[in-house]
Each structure stands twice: as structure tokens, then as C-alpha cells.
N, CA, C and O atoms as CSV, one atom per row, in Angstrom:
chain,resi,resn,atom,element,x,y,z
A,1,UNK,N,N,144.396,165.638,42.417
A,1,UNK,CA,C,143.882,164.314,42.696
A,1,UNK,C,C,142.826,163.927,41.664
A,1,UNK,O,O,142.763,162.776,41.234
A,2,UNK,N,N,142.055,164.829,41.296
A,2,UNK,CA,C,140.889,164.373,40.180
A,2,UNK,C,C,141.656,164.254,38.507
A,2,UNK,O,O,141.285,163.906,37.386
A,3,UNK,N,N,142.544,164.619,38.955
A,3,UNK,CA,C,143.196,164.684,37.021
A,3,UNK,C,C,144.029,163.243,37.457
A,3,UNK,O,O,144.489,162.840,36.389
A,4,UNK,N,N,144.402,162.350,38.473
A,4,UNK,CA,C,145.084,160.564,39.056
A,4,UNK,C,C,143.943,160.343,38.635
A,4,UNK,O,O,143.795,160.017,37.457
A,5,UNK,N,N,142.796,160.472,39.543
A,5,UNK,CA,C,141.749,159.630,39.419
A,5,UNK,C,C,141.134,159.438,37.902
A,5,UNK,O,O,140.973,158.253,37.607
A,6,UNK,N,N,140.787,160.329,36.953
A,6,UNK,CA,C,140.577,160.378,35.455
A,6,UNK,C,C,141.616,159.828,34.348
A,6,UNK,O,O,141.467,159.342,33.226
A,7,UNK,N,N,142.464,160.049,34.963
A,7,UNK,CA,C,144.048,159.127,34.259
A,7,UNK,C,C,143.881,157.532,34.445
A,7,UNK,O,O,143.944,156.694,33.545
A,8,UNK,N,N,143.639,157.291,35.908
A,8,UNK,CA,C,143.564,155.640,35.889
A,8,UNK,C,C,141.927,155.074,35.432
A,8,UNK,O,O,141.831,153.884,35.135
A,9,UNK,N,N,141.148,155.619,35.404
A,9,UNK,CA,C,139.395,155.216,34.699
A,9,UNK,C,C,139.795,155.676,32.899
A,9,UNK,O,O,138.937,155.373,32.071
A,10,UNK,N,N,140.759,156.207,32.527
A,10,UNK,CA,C,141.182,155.861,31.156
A,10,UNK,C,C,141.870,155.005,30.949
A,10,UNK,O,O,141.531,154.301,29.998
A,11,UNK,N,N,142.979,154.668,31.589
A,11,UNK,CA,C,143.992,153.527,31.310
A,11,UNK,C,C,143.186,152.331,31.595
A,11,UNK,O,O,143.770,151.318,31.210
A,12,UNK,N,N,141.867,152.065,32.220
A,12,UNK,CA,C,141.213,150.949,32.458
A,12,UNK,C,C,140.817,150.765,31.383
A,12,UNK,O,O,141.127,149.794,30.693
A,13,UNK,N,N,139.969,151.778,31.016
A,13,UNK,CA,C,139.208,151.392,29.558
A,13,UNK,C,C,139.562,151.047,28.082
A,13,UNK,O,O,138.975,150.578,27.107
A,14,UNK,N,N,140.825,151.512,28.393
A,14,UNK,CA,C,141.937,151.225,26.989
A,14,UNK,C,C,142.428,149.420,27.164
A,14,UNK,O,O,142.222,148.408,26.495
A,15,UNK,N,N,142.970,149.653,28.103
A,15,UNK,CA,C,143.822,148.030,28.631
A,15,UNK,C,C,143.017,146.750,29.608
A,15,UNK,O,O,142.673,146.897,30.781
A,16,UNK,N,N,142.843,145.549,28.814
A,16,UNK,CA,C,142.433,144.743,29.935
A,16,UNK,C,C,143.228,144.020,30.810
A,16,UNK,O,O,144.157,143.542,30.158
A,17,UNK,N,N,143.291,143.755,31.824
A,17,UNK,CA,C,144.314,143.117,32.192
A,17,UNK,C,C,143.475,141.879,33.520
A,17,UNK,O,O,143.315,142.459,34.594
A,18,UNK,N,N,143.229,141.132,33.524
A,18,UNK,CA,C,143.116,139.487,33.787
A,18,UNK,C,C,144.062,139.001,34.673
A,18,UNK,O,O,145.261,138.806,34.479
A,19,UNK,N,N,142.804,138.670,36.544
A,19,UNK,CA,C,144.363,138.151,36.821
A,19,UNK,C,C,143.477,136.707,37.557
A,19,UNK,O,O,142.284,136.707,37.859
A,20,UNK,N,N,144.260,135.774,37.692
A,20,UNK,CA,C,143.340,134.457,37.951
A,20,UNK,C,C,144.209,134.003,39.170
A,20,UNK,O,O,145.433,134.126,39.132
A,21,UNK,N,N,143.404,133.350,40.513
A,21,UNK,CA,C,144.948,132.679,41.284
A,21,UNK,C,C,145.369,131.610,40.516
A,21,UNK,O,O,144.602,131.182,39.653
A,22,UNK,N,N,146.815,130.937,40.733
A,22,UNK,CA,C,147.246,129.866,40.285
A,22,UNK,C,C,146.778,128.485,41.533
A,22,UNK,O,O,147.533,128.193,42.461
A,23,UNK,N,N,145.602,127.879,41.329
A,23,UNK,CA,C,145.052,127.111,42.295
A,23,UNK,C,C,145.312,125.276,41.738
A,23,UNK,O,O,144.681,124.358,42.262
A,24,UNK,N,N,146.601,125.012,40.338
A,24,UNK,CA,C,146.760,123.868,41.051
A,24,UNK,C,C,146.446,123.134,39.209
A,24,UNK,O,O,146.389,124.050,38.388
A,25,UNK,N,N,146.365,122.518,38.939
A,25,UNK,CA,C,145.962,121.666,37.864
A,25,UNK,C,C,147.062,121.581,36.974
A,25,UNK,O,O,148.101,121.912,37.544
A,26,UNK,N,N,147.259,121.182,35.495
A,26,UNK,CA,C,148.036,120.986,34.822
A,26,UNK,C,C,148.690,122.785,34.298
A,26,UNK,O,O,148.077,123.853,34.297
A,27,UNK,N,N,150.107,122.482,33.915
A,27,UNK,CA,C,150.419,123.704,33.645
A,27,UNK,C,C,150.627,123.802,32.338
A,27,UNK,O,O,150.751,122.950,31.457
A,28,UNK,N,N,150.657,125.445,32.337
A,28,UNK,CA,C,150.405,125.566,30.579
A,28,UNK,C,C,151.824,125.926,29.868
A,28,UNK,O,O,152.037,126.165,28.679
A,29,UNK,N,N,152.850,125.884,31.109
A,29,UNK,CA,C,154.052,126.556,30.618
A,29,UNK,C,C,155.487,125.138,31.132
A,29,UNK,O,O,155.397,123.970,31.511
A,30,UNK,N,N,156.376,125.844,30.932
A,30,UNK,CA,C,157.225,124.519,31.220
A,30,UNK,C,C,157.781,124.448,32.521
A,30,UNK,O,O,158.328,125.358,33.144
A,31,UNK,N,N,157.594,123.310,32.860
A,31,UNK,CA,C,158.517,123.092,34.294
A,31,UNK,C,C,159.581,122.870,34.599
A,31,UNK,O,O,159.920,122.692,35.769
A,32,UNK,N,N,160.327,122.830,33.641
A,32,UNK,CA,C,162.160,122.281,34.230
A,32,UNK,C,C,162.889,123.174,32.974
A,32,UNK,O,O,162.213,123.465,31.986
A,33,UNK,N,N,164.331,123.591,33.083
A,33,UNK,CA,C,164.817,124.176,32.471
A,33,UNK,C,C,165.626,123.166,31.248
A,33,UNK,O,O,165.593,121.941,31.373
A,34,UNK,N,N,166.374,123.855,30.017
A,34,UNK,CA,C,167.246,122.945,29.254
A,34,UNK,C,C,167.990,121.849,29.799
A,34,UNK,O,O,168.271,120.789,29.240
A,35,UNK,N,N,168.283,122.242,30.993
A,35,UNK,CA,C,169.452,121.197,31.366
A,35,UNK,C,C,168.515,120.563,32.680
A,35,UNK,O,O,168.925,120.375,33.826
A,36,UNK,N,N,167.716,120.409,32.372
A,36,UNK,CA,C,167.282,119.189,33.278
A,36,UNK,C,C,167.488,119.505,34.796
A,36,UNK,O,O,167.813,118.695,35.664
A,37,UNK,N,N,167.172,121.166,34.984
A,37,UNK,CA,C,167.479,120.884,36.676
A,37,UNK,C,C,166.525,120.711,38.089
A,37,UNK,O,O,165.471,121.331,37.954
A,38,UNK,N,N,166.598,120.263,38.944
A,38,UNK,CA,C,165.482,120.289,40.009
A,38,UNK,C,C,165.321,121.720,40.626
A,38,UNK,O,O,166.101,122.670,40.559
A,39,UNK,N,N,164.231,121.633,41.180
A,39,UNK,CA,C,163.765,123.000,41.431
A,39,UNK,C,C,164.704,123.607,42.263
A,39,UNK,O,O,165.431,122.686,42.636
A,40,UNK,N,N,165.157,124.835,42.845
A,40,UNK,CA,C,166.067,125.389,43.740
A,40,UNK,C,C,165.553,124.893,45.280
A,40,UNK,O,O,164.422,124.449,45.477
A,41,UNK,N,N,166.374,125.016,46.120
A,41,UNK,CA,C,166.092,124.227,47.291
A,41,UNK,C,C,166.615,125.109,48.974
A,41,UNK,O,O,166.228,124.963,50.134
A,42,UNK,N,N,167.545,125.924,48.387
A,42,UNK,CA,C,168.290,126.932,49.524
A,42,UNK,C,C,167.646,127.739,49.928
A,42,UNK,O,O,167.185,128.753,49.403
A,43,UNK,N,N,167.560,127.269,51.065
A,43,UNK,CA,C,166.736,128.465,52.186
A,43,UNK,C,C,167.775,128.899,53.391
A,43,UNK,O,O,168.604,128.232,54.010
A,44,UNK,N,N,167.307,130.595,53.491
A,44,UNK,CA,C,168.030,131.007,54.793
A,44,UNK,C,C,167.168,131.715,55.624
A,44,UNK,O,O,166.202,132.393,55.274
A,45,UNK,N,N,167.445,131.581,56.373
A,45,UNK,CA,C,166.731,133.119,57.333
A,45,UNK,C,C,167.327,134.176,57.374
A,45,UNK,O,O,168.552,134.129,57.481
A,46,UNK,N,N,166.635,135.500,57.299
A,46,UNK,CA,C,166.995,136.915,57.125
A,46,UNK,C,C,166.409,137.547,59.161
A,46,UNK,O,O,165.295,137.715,59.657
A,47,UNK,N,N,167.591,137.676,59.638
A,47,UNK,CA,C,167.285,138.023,61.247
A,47,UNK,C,C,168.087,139.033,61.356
A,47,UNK,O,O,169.264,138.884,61.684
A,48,UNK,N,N,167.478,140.352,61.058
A,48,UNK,CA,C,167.531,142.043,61.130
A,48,UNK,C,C,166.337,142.543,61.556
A,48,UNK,O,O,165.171,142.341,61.217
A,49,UNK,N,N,166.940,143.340,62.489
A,49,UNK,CA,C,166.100,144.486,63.124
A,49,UNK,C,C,164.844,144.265,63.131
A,49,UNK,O,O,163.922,144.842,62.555
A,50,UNK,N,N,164.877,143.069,64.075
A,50,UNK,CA,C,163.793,142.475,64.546
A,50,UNK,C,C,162.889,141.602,64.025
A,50,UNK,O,O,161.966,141.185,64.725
A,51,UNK,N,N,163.033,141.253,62.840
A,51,UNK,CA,C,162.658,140.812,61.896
A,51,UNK,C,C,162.858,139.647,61.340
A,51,UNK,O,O,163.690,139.776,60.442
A,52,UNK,N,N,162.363,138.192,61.482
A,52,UNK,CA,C,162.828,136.760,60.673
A,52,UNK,C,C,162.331,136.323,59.528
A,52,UNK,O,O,161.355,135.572,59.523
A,53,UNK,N,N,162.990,136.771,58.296
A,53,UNK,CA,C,162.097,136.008,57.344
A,53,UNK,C,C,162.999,135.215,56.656
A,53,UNK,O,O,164.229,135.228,56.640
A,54,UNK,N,N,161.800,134.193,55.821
A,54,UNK,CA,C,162.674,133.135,55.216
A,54,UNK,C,C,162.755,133.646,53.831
A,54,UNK,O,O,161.884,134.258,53.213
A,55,UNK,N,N,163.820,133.334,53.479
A,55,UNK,CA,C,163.712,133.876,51.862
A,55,UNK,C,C,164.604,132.429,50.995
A,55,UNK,O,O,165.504,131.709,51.426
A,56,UNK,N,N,164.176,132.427,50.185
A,56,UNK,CA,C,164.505,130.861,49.242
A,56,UNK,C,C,165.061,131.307,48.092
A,56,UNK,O,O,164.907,132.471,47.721
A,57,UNK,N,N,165.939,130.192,47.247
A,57,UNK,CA,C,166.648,130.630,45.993
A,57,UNK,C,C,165.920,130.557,45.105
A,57,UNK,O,O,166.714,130.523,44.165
A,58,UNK,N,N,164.690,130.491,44.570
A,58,UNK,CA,C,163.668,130.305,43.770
A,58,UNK,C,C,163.144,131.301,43.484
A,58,UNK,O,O,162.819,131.265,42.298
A,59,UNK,N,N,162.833,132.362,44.039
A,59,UNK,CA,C,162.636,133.828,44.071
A,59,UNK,C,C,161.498,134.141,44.872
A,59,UNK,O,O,161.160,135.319,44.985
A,60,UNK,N,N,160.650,132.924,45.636
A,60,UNK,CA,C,159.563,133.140,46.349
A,60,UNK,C,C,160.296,133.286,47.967
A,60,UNK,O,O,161.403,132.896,48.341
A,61,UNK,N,N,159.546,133.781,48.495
A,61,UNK,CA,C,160.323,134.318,49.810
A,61,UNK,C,C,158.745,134.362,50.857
A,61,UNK,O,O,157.629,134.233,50.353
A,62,UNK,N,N,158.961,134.542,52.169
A,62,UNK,CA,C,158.717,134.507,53.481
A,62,UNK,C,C,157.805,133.438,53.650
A,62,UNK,O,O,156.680,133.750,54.039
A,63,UNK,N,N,158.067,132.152,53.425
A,63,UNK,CA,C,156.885,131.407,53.749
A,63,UNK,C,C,157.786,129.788,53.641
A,63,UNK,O,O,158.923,129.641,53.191
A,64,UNK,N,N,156.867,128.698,54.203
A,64,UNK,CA,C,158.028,127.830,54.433
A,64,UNK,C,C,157.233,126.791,53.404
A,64,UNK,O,O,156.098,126.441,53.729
A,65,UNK,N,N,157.839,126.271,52.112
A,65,UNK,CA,C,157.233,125.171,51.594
A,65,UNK,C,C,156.412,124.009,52.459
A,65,UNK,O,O,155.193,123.908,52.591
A,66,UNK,N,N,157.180,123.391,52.861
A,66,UNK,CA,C,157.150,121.796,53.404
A,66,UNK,C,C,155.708,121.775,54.244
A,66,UNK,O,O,154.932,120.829,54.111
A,67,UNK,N,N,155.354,123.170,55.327
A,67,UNK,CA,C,154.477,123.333,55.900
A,67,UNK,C,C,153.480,124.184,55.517
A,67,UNK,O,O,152.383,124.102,56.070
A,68,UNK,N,N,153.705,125.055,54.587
A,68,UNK,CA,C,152.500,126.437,54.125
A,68,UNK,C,C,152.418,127.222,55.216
A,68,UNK,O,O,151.337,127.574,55.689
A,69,UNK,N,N,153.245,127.463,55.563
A,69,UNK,CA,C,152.914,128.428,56.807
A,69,UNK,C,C,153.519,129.634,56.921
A,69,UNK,O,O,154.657,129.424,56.501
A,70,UNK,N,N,153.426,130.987,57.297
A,70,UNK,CA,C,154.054,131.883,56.875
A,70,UNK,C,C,154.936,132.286,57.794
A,70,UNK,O,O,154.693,132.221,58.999
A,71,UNK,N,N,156.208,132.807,57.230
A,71,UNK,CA,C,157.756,132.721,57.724
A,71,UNK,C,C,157.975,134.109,57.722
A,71,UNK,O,O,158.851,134.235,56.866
A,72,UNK,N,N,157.709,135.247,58.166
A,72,UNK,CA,C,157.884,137.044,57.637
A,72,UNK,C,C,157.343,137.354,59.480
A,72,UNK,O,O,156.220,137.778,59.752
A,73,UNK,N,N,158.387,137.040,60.518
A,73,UNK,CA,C,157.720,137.549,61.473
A,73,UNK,C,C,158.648,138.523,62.358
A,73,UNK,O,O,159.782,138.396,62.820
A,74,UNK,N,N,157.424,139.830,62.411
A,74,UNK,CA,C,157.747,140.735,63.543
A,74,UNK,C,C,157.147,140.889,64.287
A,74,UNK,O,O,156.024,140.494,63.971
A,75,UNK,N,N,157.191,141.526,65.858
A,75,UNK,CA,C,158.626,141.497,65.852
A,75,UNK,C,C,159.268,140.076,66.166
A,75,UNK,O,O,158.570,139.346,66.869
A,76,UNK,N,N,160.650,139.516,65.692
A,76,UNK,CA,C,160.956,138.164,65.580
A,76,UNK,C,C,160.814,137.079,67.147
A,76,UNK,O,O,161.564,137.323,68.092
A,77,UNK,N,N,160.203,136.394,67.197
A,77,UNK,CA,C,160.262,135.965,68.464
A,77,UNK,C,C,158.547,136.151,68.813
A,77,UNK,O,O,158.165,135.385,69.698
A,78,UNK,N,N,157.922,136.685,68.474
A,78,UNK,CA,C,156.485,137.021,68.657
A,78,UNK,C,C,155.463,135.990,68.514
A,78,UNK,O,O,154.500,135.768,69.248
A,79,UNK,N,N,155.914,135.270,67.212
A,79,UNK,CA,C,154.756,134.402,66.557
A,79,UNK,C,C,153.569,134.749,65.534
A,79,UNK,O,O,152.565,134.078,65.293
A,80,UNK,N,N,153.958,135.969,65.007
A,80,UNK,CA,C,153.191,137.158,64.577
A,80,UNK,C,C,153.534,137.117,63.330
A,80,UNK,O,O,154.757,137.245,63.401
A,81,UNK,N,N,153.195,136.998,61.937
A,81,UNK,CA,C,153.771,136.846,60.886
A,81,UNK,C,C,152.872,138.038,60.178
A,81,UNK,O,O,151.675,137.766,60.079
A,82,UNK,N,N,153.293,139.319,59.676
A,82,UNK,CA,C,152.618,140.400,59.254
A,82,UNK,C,C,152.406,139.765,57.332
A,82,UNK,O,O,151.465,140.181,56.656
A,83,UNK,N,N,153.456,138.755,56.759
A,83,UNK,CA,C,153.054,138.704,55.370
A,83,UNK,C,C,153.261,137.083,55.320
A,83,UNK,O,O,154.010,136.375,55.993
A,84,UNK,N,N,152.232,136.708,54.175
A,84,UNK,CA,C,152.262,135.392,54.092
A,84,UNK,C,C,153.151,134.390,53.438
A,84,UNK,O,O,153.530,133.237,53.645
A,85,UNK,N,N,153.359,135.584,52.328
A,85,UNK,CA,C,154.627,135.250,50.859
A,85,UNK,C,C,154.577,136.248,49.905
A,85,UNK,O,O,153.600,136.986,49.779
A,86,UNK,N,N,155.597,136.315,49.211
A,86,UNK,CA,C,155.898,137.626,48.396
A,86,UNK,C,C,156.758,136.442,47.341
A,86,UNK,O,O,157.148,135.359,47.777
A,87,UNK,N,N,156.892,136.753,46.343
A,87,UNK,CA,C,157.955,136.756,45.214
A,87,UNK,C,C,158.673,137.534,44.171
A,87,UNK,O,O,158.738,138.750,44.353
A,88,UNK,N,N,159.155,137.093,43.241
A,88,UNK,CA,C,159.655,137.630,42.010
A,88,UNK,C,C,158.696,137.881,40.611
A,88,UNK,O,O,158.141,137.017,39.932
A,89,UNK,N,N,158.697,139.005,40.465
A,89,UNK,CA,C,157.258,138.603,39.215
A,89,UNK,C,C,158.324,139.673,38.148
A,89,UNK,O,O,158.668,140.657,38.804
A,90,UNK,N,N,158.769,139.691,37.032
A,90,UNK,CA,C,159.818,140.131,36.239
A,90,UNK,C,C,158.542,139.943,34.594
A,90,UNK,O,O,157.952,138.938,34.198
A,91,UNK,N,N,158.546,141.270,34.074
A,91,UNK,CA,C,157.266,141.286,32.771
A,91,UNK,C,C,158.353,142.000,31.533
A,91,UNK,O,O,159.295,142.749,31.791
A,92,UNK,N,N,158.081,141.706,30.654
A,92,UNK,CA,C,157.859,142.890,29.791
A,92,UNK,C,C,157.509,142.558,28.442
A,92,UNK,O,O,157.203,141.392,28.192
A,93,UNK,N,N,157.516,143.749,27.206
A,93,UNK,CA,C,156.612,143.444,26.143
A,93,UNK,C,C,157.667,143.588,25.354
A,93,UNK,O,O,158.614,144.372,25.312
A,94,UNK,N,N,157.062,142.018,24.295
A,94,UNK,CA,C,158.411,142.324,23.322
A,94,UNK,C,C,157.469,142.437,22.067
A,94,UNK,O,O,156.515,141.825,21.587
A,95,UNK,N,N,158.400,143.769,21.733
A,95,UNK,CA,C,157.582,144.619,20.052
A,95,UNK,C,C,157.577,143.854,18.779
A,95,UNK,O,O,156.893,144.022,17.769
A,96,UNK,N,N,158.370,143.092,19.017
A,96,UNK,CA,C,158.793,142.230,17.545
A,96,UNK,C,C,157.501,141.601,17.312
A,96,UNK,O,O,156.807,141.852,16.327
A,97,UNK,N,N,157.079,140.493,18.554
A,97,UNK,CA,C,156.236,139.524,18.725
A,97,UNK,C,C,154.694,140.113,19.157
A,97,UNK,O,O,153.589,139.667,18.850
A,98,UNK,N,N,155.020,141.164,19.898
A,98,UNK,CA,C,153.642,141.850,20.744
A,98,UNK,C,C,152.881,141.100,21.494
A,98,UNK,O,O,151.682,141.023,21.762
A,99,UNK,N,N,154.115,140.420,21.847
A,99,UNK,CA,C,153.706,139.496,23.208
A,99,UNK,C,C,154.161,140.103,24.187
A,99,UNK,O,O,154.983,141.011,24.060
A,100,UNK,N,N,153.601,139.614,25.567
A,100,UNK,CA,C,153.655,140.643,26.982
A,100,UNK,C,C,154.157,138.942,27.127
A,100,UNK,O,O,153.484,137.994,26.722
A,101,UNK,N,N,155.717,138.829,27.914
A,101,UNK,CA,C,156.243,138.286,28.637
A,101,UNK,C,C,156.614,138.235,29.479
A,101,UNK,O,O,157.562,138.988,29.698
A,102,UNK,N,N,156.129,137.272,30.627
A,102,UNK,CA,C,156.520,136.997,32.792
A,102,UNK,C,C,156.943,136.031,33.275
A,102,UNK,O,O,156.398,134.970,32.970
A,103,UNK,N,N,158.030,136.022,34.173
A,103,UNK,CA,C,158.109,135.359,34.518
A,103,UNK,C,C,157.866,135.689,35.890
A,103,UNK,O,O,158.068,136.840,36.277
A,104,UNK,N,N,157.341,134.555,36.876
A,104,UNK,CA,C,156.435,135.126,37.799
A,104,UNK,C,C,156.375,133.720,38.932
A,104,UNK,O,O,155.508,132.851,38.842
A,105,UNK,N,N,157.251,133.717,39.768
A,105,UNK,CA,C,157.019,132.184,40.766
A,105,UNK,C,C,155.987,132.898,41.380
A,105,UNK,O,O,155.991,134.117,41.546
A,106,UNK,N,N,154.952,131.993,41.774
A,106,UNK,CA,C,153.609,131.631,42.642
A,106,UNK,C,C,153.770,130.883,43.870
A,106,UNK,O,O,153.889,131.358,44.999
A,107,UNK,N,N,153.762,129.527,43.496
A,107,UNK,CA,C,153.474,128.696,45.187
A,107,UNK,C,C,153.885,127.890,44.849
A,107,UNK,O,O,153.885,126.965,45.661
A,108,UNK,N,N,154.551,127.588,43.420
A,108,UNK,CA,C,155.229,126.517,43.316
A,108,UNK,C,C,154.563,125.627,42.672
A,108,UNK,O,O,155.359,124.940,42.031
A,109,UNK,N,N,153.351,125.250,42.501
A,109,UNK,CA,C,152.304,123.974,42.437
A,109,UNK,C,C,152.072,123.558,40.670
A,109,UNK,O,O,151.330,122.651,40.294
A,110,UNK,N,N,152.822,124.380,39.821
A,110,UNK,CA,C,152.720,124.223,38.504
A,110,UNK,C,C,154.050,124.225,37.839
A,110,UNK,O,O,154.148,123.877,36.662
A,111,UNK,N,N,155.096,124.608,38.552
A,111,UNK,CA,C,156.105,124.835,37.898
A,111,UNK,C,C,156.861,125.952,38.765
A,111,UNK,O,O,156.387,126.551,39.730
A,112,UNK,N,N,157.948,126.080,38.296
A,112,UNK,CA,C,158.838,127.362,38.667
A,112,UNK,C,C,159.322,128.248,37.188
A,112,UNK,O,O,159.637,127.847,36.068
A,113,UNK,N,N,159.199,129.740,37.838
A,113,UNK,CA,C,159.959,130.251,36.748
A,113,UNK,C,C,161.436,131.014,36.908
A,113,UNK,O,O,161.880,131.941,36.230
A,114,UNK,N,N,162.028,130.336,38.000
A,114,UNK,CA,C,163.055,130.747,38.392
A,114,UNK,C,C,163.827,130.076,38.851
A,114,UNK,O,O,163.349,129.473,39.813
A,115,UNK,N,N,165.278,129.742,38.579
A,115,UNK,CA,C,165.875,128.928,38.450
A,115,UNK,C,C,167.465,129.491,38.872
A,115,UNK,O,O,167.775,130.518,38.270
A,116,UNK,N,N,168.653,128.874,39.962
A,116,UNK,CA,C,169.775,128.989,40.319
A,116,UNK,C,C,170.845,128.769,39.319
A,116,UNK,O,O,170.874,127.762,38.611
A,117,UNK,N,N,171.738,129.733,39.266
A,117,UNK,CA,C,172.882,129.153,37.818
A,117,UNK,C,C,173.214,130.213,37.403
A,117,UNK,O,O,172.550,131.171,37.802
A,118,UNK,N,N,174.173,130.436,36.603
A,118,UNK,CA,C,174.473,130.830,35.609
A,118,UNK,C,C,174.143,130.962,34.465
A,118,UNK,O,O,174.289,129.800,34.087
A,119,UNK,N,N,173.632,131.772,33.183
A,119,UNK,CA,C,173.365,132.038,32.371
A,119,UNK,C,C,174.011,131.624,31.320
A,119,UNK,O,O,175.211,131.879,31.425
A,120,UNK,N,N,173.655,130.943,30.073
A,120,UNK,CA,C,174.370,130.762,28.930
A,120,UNK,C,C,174.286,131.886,27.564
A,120,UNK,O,O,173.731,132.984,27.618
A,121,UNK,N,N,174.921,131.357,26.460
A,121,UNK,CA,C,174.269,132.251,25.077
A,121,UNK,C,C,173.067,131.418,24.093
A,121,UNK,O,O,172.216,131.842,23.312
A,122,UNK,N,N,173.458,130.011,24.553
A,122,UNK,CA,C,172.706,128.992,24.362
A,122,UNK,C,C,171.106,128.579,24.808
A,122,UNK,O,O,170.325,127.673,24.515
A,123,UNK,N,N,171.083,130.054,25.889
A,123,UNK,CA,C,169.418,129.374,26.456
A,123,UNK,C,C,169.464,128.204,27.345
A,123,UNK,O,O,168.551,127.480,27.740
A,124,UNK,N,N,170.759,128.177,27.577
A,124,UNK,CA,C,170.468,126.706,28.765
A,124,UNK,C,C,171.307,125.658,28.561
A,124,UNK,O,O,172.019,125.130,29.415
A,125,UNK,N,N,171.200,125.332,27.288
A,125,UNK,CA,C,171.785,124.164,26.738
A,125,UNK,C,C,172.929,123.693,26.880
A,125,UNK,O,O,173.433,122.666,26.427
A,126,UNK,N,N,173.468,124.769,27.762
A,126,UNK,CA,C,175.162,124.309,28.121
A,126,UNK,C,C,175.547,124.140,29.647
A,126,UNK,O,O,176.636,123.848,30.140
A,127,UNK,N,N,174.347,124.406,30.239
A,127,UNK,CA,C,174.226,124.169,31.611
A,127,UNK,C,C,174.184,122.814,31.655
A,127,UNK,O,O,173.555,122.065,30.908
A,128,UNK,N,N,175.234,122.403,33.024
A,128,UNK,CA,C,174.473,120.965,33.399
A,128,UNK,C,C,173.993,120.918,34.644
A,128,UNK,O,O,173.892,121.909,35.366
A,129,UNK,N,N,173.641,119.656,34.991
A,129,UNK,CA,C,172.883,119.592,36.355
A,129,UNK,C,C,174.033,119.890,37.444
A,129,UNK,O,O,173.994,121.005,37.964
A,130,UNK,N,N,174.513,119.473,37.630
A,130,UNK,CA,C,175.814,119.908,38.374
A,130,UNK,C,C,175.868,121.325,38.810
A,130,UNK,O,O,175.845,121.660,39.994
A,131,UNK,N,N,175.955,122.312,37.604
A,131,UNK,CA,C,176.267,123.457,37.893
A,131,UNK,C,C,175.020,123.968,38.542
A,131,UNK,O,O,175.074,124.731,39.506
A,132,UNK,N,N,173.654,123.462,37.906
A,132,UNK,CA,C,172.422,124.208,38.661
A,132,UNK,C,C,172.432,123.703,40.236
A,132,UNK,O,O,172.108,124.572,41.045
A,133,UNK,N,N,172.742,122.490,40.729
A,133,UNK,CA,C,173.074,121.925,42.070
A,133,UNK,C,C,174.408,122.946,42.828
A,133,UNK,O,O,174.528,123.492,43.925
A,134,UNK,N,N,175.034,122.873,41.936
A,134,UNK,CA,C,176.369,123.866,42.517
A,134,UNK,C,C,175.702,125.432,43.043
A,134,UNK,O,O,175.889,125.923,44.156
A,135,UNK,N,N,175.048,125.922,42.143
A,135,UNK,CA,C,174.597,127.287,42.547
A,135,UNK,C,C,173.721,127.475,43.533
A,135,UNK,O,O,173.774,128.504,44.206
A,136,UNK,N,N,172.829,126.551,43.750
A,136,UNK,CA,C,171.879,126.232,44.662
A,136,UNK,C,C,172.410,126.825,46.309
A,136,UNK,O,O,172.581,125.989,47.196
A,137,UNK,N,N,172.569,127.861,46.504
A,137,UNK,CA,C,172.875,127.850,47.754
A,137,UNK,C,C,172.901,129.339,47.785
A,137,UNK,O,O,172.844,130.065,46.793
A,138,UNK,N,N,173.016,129.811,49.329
A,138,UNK,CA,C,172.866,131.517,49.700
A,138,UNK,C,C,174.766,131.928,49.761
A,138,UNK,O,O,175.142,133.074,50.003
């Protein structure tokens, strides 16, 4: 346990790492994809073993837009919601550039970084709205 604990008070001191909430103002990254699509919109409920949560095609999950209120409840039927929201947070570092790249949905309030569809070779550009509307669903 003392050779964990001396491992992570080195990796601190080497690496900074910065984390801020996302509370709302202009964004610094982009909000809509190549092809012009609206944000994802499909929601289902997940009702297993006792359990109701909402999970959305956007990659943010247990919580309900429209109201802010949290959707992750056990046991289901209770009124008891153990988590508020969870998402997709996807990183990594590219060597070429030595940039650290994320994509990372939040709450929605700046943008999305996750998006329904199919993939191109184009980066997007061959998507249309249609198809991102078409995929939109569980």
C-alpha cells in the first residue's frame, strides 16, 4: 500500500491535470456536426432487476433533460434515485500533434460531443440530415 500511495504523489507532481464544471456560457468547441444535424433526441428506459434508468442516444444517460431531474432509480418504484447522471467521456493523446483529445457530453448546455449515425471517410461530409434523424432511435 505505501509503494500505491508514493506512485500516485509522483504521478501528481509530474502531470497537471485541471478540471472545471461546465456551468453554461459561450462554447469553445463546436456544436453541430458537418452535416448539419440536431442534437440526438431518443430516449428509453432501462427496467432490469429492479432498476429504471433513462439512458439517451447522446451518450449522457440517467437523468431526464426537459426537467433536470434524476432518472437512475432503485429500487424501481421507490422514488429513490441513487445517481444523478453519468455519460460518455472517450480521451486520448495524439503523438503527432501532442495534443490530449475528448470527447466528453456534460449536460448538454454548450454543445454535444456525441452524435447518432453512421460514420464516413469524409469526417461527416457525406452524412445528411436525414440519415442523422434516421439513426436517432434505440
Amino acid at each position: 500500500m505505501k509503494k500505491l500511495i508514493i506512485l500516485c504523489i509522483t504521478l501528481a507532481s509530474v502531470y497537471t491535470i485541471n478540471a472545471t464544471p461546465n456551468v453554461g456560457g459561450k462554447s469553445k468547441g463546436l456544436n453541430k456536426t458537418a452535416a448539419g444535424c440536431n442534437a440526438t433526441t431518443a430516449v428509453i428506459d432501462l427496467d432490469i432487476n429492479n432498476v429504471r434508468a433513462h439512458l439517451m442516444n447522446g451518450g449522457d444517460m440517467w437523468w431526464d433533460i426537459p426537467t433536470g431531474t434524476a432518472y437512475y432509480e432503485v429500487p424501481k418504484g421507490s422514488n429513490k434515485n441513487s445517481l444523478f447522471s453519468g455519460s460518455i467521456w472517450i480521451g486520448g493523446y495524439d503523438r503527432a500533434t501532442g495534443v490530449l483529445k475528448v470527447a466528453a457530453q456534460t449536460y448538454r448546455q454548450t454543445g454535444n460531443d456525441f452524435w447518432s449515425g453512421p460514420l464516413d471517410e469524409n469526417n461527416g461530409y457525406s452524412i445528411t440530415f436525414q440519415t442523422c434523424a434516421d439513426w436517432d432511435r434505440f
